[in-house]
Structure formats: structure tokens, C-alpha cells
C-alpha positions as CSV (number, residue, x, y, z in Angstrom):
1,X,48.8,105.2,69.1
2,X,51.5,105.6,71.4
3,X,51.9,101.7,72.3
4,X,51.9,101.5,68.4
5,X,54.9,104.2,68.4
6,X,56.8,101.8,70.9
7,X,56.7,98.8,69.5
8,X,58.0,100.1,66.0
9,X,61.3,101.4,67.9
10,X,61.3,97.8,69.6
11,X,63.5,95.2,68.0
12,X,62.0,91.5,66.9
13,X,65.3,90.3,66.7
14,X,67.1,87.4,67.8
15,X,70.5,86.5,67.7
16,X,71.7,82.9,68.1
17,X,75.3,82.7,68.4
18,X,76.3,79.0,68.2
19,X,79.1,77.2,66.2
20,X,77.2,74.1,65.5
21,X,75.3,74.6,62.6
22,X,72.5,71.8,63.6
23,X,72.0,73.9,66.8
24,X,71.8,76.9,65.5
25,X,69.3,75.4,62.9
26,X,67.1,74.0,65.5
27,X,67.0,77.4,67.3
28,X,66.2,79.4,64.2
29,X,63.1,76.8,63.4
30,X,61.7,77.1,66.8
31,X,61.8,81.1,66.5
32,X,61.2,82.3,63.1
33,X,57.6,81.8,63.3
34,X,57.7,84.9,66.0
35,X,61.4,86.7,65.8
36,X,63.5,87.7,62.4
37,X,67.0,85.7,63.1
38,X,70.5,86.9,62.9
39,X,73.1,83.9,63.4
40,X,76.8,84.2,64.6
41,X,79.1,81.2,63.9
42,X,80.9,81.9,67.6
43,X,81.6,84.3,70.5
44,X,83.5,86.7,68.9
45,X,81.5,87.4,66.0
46,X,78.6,87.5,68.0
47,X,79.8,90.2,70.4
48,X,81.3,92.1,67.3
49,X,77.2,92.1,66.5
50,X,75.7,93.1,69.6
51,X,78.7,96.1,70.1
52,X,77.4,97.2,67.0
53,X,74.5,97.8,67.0
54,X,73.1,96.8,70.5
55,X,69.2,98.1,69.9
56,X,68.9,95.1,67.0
57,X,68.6,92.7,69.5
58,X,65.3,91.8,71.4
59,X,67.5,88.6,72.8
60,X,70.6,86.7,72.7
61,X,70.9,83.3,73.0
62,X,74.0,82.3,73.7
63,X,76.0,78.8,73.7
64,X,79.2,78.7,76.2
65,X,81.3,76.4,74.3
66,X,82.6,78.2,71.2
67,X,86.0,78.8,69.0
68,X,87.6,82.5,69.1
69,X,85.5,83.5,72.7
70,X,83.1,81.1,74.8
71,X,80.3,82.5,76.0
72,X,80.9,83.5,79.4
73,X,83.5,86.1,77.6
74,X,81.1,86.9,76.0
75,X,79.0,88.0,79.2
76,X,81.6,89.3,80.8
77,X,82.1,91.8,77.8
78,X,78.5,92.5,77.6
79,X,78.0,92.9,81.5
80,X,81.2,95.6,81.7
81,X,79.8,97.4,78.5
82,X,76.4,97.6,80.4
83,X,74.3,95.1,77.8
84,X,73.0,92.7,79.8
85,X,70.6,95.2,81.6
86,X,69.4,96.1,78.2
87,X,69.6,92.9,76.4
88,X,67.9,89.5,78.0
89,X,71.0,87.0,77.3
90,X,69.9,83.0,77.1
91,X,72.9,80.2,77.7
92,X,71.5,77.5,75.7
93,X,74.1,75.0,76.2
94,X,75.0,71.2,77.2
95,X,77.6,72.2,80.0
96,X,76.0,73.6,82.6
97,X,77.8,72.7,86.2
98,X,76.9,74.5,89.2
99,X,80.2,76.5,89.0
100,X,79.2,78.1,85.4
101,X,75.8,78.3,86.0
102,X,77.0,80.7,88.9
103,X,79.1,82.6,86.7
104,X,76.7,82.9,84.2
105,X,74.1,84.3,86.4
106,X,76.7,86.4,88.6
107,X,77.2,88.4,85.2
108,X,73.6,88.7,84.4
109,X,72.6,86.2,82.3
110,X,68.6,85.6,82.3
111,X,68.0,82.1,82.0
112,X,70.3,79.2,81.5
113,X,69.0,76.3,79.3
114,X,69.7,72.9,78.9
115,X,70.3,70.9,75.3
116,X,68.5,69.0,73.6
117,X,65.7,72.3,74.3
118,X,62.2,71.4,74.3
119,X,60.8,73.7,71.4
120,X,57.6,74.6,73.1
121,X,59.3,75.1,77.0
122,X,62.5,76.9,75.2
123,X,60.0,79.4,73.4
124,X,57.2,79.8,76.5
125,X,60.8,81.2,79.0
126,X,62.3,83.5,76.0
127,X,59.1,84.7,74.9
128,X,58.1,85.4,78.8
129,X,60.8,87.4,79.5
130,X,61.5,89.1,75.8
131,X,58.3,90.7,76.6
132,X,59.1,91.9,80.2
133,X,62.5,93.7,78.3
134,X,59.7,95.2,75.8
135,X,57.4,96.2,78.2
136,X,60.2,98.0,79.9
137,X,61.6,99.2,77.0
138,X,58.1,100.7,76.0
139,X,57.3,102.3,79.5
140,X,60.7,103.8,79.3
141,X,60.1,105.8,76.0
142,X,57.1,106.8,77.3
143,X,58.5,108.1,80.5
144,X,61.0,110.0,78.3
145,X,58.2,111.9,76.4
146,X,56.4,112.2,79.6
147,X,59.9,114.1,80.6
148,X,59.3,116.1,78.1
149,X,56.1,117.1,78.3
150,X,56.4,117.4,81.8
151,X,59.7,119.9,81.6
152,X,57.2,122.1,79.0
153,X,54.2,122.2,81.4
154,X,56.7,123.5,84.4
155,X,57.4,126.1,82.3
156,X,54.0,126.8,82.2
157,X,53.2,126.2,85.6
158,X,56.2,128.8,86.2
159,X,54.6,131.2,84.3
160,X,51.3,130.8,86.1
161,X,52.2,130.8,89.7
162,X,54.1,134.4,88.4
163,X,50.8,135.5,87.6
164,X,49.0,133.9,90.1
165,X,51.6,136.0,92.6
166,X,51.2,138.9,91.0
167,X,47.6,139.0,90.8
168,X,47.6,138.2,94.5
169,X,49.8,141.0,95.3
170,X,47.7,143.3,92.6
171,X,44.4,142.6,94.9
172,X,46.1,143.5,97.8
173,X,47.1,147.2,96.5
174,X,44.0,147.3,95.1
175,X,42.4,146.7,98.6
176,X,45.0,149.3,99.7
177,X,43.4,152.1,97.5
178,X,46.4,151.7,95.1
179,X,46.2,150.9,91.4
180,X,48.0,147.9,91.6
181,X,51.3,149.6,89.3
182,X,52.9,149.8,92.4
183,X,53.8,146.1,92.6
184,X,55.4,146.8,89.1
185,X,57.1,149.1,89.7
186,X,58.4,148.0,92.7
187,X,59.6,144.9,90.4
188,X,60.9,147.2,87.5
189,X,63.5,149.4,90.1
190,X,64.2,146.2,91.6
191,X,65.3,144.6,89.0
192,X,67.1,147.6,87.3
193,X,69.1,148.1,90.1
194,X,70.5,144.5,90.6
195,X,71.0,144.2,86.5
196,X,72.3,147.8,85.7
197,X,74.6,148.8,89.0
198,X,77.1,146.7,91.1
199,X,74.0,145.6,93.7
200,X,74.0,142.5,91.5
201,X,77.3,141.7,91.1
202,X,77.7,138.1,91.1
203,X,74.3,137.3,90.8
204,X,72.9,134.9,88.2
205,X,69.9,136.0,85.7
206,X,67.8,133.4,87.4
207,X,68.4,134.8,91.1
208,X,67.6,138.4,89.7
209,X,64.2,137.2,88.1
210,X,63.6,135.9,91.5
211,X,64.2,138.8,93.7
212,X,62.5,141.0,91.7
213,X,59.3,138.4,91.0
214,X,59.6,138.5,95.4
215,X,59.8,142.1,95.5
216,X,55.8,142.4,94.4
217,X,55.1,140.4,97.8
218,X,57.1,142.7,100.0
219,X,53.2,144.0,101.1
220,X,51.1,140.7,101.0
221,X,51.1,140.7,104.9
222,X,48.2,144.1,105.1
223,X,45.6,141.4,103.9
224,X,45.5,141.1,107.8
225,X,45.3,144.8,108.5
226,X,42.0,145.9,108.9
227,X,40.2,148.2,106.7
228,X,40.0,151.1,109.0
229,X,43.6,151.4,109.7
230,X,44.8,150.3,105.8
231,X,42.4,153.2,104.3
232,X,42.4,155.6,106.9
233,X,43.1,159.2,105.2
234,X,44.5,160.2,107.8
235,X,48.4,160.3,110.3
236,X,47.7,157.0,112.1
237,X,47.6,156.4,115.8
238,X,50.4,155.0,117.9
239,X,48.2,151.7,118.6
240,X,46.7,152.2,114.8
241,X,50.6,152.6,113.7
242,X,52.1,149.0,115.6
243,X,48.8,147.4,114.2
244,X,50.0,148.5,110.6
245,X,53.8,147.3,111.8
246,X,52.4,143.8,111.7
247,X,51.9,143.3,108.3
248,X,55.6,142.2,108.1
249,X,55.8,139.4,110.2
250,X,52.3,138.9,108.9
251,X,53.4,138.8,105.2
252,X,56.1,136.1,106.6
253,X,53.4,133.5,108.5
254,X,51.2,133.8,105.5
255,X,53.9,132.6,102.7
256,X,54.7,130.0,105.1
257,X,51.2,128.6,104.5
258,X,51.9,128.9,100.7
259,X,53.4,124.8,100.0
260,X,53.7,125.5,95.8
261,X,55.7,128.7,96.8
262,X,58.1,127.2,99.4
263,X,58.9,125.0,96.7
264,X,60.1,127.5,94.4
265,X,63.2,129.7,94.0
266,X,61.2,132.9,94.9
267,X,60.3,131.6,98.8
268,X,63.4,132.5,100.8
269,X,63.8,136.1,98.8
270,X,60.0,136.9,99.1
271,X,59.8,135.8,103.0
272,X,62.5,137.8,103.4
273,X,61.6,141.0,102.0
274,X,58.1,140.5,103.3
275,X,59.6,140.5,106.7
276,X,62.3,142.6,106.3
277,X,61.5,145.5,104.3
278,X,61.0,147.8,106.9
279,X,64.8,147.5,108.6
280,X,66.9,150.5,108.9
281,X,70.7,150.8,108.0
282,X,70.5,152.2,111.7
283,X,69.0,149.3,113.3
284,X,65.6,151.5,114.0
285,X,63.5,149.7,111.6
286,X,61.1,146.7,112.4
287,X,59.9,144.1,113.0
288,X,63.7,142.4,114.0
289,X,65.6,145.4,114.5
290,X,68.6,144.1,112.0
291,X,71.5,146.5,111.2
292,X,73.3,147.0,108.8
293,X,74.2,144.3,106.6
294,X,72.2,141.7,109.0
295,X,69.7,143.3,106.5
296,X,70.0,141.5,103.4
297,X,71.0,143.5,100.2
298,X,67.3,142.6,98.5
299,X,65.6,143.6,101.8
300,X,67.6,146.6,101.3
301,X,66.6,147.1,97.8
302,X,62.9,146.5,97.7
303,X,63.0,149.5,101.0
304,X,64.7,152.1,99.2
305,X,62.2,151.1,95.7
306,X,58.8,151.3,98.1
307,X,59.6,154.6,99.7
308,X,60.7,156.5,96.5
309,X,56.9,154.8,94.9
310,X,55.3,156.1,98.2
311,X,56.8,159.3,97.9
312,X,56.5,160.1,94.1
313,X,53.2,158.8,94.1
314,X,49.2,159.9,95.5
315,X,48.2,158.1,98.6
316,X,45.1,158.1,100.4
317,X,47.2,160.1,103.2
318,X,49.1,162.2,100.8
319,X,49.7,163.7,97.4
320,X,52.5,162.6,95.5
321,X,56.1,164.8,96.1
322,X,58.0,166.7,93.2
323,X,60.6,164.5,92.1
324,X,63.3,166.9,93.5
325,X,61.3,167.0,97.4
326,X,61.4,163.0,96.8
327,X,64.9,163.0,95.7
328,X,65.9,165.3,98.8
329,X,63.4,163.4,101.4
330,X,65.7,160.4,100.7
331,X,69.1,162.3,100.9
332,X,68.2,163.5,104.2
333,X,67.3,160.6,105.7
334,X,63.5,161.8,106.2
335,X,61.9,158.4,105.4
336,X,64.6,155.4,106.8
337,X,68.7,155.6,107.0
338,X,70.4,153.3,104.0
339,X,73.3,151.8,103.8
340,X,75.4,154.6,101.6
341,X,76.3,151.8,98.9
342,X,72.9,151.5,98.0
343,X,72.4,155.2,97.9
344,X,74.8,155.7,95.6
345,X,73.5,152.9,93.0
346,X,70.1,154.8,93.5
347,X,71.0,157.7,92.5
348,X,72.9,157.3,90.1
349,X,70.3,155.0,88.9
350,X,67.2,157.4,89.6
351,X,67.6,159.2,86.2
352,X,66.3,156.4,84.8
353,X,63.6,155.3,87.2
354,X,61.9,158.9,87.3
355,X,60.9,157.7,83.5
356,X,58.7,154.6,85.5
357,X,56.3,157.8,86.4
358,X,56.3,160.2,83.5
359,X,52.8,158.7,82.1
């Protein structure tokens, strides 16, 4: 069905542009069994024809000696309007020295052919090469719907891998005793603050969706941690506690290994985060020790969104803090120092986030 689609938007027609009447006769006798003709009485009229309407033509065959324009002005039109790529032009002609048979083909003509033509040799050459021209023509308007199809499916793909990273980072807070609405959530403040405050000034739509689509991976790396530590009710150990540190640079190394991600938008925000997100403003977070703004802002952002979830929500060390003692811890600087920019935006911002947990 498709090859039948192509052909119907594939010309079958020819058009000899001579000014001899008996040649242009002989041409149209050898063709009309296969091609409709269209006739042009010399150059001018011809390439009137072919500006026209350049998808009429399957071929062009094309004397050089003619009243009004000859036929290597012809070419020379055709070649600077980009038509002889499209079109396969003939010079069927009787004057044919070696210096316009250079010119000719310099300007892209396909096949120059002596008169008197030999019907059956004339027709095998046009015919060989009016089907290459199709066949290109045909396997270029099915790469075009390909295209199309193709564009739709990355959409879909797009929307896949999302839920194939969500649903990665879902198992991992499940594994972590969590519910898994802490990944979304983590998303939803993360994306409120860069839309709805200054954080996001000068940020496009697209790089917001894919910080906050990064966010949910801040804690892929504690698929290494073992069970003992990640579940353990209770304070952890100093050698339990740098064990736990590890699941940043181990949340990094295992992106790394992920070859459809690094191949998306979302890599360099979510390796970052994943490595990052336990910096301080002060320079006495880990695993890098970066200070300040060597933290990046959405490192900064997905910090400030995981300790307010940790702290307004049950853990399986803790029970969740009234919304004021959260508010407060933060102030204070009880769980990580921030730069005072983002503490502002949060704040100001919280009113509206304390509604992600009123359930």
C-alpha cells in the first residue's frame, strides 16, 4: 500500500523541449507507449514549464540548439534553481563536442545523446535512470513519514523512560521503607520553586521539567546500601553513617551505566543532584565538600525539598515533626546551612508546599 501511495505522487511525465517539430515527433513516438508527453517548441518555453510546476516532470529531454534560450541556458537555470538534482535532464542533440559535453555534465545534466537516437537504446538509458529518480523519490516520502512517525514514538519513548525513572526511583523508597510519595513530592517542591519564585529565573519550561523529572533520582544511589544500615530503626553508627554517605557518589557511578539516560536532557541535572545533594552552603556537606555556589542551584533545591519531606514526614528512625518544629529546624540551621536566597524563596514558598501533606 505504501509503494502504491508513492507512485501516485510520482510524475509519468516527460517533457521534450525541441524546436524541430520532426524531432520532437520522433521523441514523443518512442515515449508515449510508457510516459504522457508535454512538448515545448524551445528553451525558454521549456524552462517557463519546468519553473512552474517542477514535480510534473519525471524527465527532461532537452535539445541544445534552440531559438529564445539553447539548452545549456537552460541547465544553467535549472542547475542554480536546484532542478537538476530533482529532475533527470537528457541533451538529445546533434552537436555534441567535447567542450559542451563538459559543460553539460559540469551543470548536471544526466546523459547526453546523440541524433538520429536509436528508439530502443534512447528508451532502455531514460527509462534506467527515470526509475533511479523514482525510486529516490519514493524512498524519500517514505523517510518523511518515517520522520513522522518516528518524532511521535520519541514522544512516547519520553514519556516511558519518565516512568521507567520514576518507577525505578519508586522501588528504591519502597526498599527504603517509604511509600514511594516521597519521590513526588520531592518533584512537586522542586518544580514549584523554580516556576513560582525567582530560583528559575531564566530558565526554559523544558529545563524545569528536567530538573524536577532529576530530582526523583537524587536517592537512586542507596540501592547499594545494605539492608541493615538503610532500615535500621535506629541513630546510625559512625562506620554505619559513612557507609550511608556513599550512596551519592553511588547514585552518580550508577547513572553513568545508564546509556538511554546520558542521552537525554535529564543526565547532567540528575548526576548532579545525585551526587550533590548532600553539600552544605558552609562547605560541610559531602561527598565533594562544594561551597557555596560551587553547589549548583538544583543541587541546592532538591536539598532544602528532601530535608523538609524527611522532617514533616514518619521514618523508620522518627516520627514526623509539627509543621512549625520543621519550619524552625530549618531556620536554625539544625539539618544543613543554605544559601539565604534559597531560604527566602522557601519560605515564602512553604505556605503552599505544607498543602503537599495535608492528606
Amino acid at each position: 500500500m505504501d509503494i502504491l501511495r508513492d507512485d501516485a505522487a510520482i510524475s509519468d511525465m516527460i517533457l521534450i523541449v525541441d524546436d524541430d517539430d520532426i524531432n520532437r515527433g520522433i521523441l514523443d513516438n518512442i515515449f508515449s507507449q510508457y510516459y504522457s508527453i508535454d512538448e515545448a517548441e524551445n528553451g525558454r518555453t521549456g524552462l517557463e514549464k519546468i519553473l512552474k510546476d517542477p514535480d510534473r516532470y519525471c524527465a527532461v529531454l532537452l535539445d541544445i540548439m534552440m531559438p529564445e534560450m539553447n539548452g545549456i541556458e537552460v541547465l544553467k537555470r535549472l542547475r542554480d534553481e536546484e532542478l537538476t538534482e530533482k529532475i533527470p535532464i537528457f541533451l538529445i542533440t546533434a552537436e555534441a563536442n567535447n567542450e559542451t559535453l563538459h559543460e553539460a555534465y559540469r551543470l548536471g545534466v544526466m546523459d547526453v545523446i546523440l541524433k538520429p537516437v536509436t528508439p530502443y537504446i534512447v528508451l532502455r538509458r531514460i527509462n534506467s535512470i527515470v526509475e533511479l529518480f523514482r525510486a529516490r523519490k519514493r524512498l524519500g516520502n517514505r523517510v518523511e513519514r518515517q520522520n513522522e512517525k518516528l518524532i511521535e514514538s520519541a514522544k512516547k519513548i519520553i514519556e516511558l523512560n519518565k516512568g521507567m525513572i520514576e518507577a525505578l526511583s519508586t522501588a528504591i523508597e519502597f526498599r527504603n521503607g517509604e511509600s514511594g510519595e516521597h519521590v513526588r513530592r520531592i518533584h512537586d517542591i522542586t518544580e514549584f520553586l523554580l516556576k513560582e519564585t525567582e530560583l528559575g529565573a531564566g530558565m526554559t519550561s523544558e529545563e524545569i521539567a528536567n530538573i524536577a523529572l532529576a530530582s526523583i533520582m537524587h536517592d537512586v544511589g542507596k540501592i547499594a546500601i545494605p539492608d541493615n544500615i538503610l532500615g535500621k530503626p535506629g541513630r546510625l553508627t559512625k562506620e554505619e553513617f559513612e557507609i550511608m554517605k556513599t550512596h551519592t557518589t553511588q547514585g552518580g557511578l550508577l547513572l553513568e551505566k545508564i546509556p538511554q539516560l546520558r542521552d537525554s536532557g535529564v543526565y547532567s541535572y540528575a548526576y548532579d543532584i545525585a551526587r550533590h545533594h548532600h553539600e552544605r552552603w558552609d562547605g560541610r556537606g559531602y561527598p565533594d565538600g562544594l561551597k557555596g555556589d560551587e553547589i549548583s542551584l538544583w543541587a541546592q533545591i532538591v536539598s532544602i525539598a528532601d530535608v523538609y519531606d524527611a522532617l514533616s514526614c514518619k521514618r523508620v528512625y522518627k516520627d514526623a515533626f509539627p509543621r512549625e518544629k520543621v519550619l524552625q529546624m530549618i531556620k536554625d540551621g539544625e539539618c544543613g546551612v543554605f544559601n539565604p536566597k534559597l531560604l527566602d524563596c522557601f519560605f515564602r514558598a512553604e505556605e503552599t508546599l505544607c498543602k503537599l501533606y495535608t492528606a
